[in-house]
KOLMI-998245 format. One record per residue (C-alpha): x negated, y, z negated; residue number from 0. Coordinates in Angstrom, 1 decimal. Each point is the difference from the previous one (the first is absolute). Last residue first. Layout:
N
{u:X | v:Y | w:Z | pos:NUM}
...
END
This chain:
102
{u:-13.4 | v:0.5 | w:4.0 | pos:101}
{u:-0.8 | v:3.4 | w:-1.8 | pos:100}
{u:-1.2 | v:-0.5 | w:-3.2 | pos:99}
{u:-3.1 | v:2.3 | w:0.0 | pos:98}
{u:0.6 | v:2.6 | w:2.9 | pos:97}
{u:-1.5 | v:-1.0 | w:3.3 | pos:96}
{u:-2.1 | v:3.0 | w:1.1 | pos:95}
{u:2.1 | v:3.4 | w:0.4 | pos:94}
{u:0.7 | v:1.6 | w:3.4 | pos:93}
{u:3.8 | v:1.2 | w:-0.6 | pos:92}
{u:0.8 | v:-2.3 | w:2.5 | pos:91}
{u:-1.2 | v:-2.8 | w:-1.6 | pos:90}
{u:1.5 | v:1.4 | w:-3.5 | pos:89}
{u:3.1 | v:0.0 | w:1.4 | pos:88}
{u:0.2 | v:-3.2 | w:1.6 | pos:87}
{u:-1.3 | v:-1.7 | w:-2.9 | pos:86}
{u:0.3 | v:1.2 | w:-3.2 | pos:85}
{u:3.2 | v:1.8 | w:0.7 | pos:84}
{u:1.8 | v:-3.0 | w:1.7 | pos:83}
{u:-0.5 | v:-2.3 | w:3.3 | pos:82}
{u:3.2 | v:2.3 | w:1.5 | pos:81}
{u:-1.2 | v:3.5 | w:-0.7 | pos:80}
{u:3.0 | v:2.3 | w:0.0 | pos:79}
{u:2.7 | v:-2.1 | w:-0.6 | pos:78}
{u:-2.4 | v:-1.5 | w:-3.1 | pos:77}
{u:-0.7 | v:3.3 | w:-0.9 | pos:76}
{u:3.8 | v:0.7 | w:-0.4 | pos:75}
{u:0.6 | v:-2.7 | w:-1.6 | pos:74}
{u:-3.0 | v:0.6 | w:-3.0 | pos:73}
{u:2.3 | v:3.4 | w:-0.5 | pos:72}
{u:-1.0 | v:3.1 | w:1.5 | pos:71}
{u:-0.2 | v:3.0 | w:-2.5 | pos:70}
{u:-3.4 | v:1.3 | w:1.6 | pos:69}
{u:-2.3 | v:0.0 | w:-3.5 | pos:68}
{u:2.5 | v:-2.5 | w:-1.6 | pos:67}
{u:0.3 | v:-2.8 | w:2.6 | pos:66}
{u:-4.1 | v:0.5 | w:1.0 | pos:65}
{u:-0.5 | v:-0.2 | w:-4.1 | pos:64}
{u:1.9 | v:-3.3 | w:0.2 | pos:63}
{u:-1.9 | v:-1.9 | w:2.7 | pos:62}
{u:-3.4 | v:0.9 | w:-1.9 | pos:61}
{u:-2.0 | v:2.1 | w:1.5 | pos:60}
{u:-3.3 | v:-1.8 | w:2.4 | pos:59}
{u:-3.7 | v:0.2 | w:-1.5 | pos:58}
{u:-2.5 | v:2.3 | w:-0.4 | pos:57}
{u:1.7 | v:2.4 | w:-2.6 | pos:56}
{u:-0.4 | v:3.8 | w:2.1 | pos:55}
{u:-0.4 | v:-1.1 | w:3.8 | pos:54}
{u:2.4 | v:-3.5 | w:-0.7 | pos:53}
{u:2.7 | v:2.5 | w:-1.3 | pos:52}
{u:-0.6 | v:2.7 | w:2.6 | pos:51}
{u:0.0 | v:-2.7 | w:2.3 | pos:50}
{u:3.5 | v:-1.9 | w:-1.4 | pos:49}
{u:1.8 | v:3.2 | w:-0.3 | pos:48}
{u:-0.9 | v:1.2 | w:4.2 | pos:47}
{u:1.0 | v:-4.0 | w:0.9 | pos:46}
{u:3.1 | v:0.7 | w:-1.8 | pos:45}
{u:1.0 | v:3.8 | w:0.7 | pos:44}
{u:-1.0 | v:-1.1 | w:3.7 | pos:43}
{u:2.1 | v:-2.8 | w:0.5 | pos:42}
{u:3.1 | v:1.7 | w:-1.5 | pos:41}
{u:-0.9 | v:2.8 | w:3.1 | pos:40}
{u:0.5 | v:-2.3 | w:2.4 | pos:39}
{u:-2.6 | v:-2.3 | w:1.3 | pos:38}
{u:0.8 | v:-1.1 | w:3.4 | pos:37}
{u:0.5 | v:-3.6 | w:1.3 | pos:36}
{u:-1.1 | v:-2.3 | w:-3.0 | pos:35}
{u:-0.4 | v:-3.3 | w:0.7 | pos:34}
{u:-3.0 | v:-0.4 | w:-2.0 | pos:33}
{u:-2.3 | v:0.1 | w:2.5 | pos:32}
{u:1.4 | v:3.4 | w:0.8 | pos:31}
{u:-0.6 | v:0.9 | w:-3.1 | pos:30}
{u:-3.5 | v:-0.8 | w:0.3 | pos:29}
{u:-0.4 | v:1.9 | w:2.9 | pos:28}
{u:1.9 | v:3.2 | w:-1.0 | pos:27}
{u:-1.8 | v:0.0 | w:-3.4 | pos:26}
{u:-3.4 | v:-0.2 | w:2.4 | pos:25}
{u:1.7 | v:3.2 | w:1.2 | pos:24}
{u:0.0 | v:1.5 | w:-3.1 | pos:23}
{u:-3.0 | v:-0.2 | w:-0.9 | pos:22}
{u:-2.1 | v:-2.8 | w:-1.8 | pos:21}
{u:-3.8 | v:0.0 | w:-0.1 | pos:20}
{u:-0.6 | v:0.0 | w:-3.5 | pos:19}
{u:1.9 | v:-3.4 | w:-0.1 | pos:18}
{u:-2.5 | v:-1.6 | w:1.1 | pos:17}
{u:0.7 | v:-3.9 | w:0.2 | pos:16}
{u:3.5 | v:1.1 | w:0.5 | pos:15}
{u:2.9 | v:-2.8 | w:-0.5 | pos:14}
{u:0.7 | v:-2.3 | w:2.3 | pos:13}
{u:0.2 | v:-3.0 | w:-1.9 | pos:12}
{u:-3.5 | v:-1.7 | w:1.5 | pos:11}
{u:-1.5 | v:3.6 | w:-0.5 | pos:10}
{u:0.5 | v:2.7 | w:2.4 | pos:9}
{u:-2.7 | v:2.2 | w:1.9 | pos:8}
{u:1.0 | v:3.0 | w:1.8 | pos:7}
{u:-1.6 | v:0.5 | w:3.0 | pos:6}
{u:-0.1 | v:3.7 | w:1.4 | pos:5}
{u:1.4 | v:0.7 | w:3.3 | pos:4}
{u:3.1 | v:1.5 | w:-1.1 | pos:3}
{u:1.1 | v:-3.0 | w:-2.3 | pos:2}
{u:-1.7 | v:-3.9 | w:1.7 | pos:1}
{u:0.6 | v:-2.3 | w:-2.9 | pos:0}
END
């Protein structure tokens, strides 16, 4: 993937080989392979969550502590990010492929 002149390397999934070189218009890009016009703000307090999270523990939250640290219910991520929390958010939130994610 071509992102401001710089190429960004997925794996066979599409998530980041590196995710250390993430920003936020590689979030753009991704998204946008994920069908996702515009990030809204709900997009950001997500994708912002689950790299503090993955920064801090080394691996993606948990569905539920994303519900209860921004009050959105599991619906509400799934309006917002179509293939699911583990998947199309943590893609464009940068992360490698979280462990049980299909």
């Amino acid at each position: 993937m071509q992102v401001e002149g710089q190429d960004i390397t997925l794996d066979k999934d599409g998530f980041m080989a590196e995710p250390g070189r993430w920003t936020e218009a590689v979030a753009r890009a991704i998204a946008a392979e994920e069908g996702i016009a515009e990030l809204s703000d709900d997009h950001w307090k997500i994708v912002n969550l689950i790299r503090g999270y993955w920064r801090e523990h080394d691996l993606a939250p948990p569905v539920r502590l994303i519900c209860q640290e921004l009050g959105l219910s599991v619906r509400q991520i799934y309006k917002l990010f179509a293939s699911g929390p583990a998947r199309g958010a943590c893609r464009v939130a940068g992360l490698p492929k979280p462990d049980g994610c299909v």
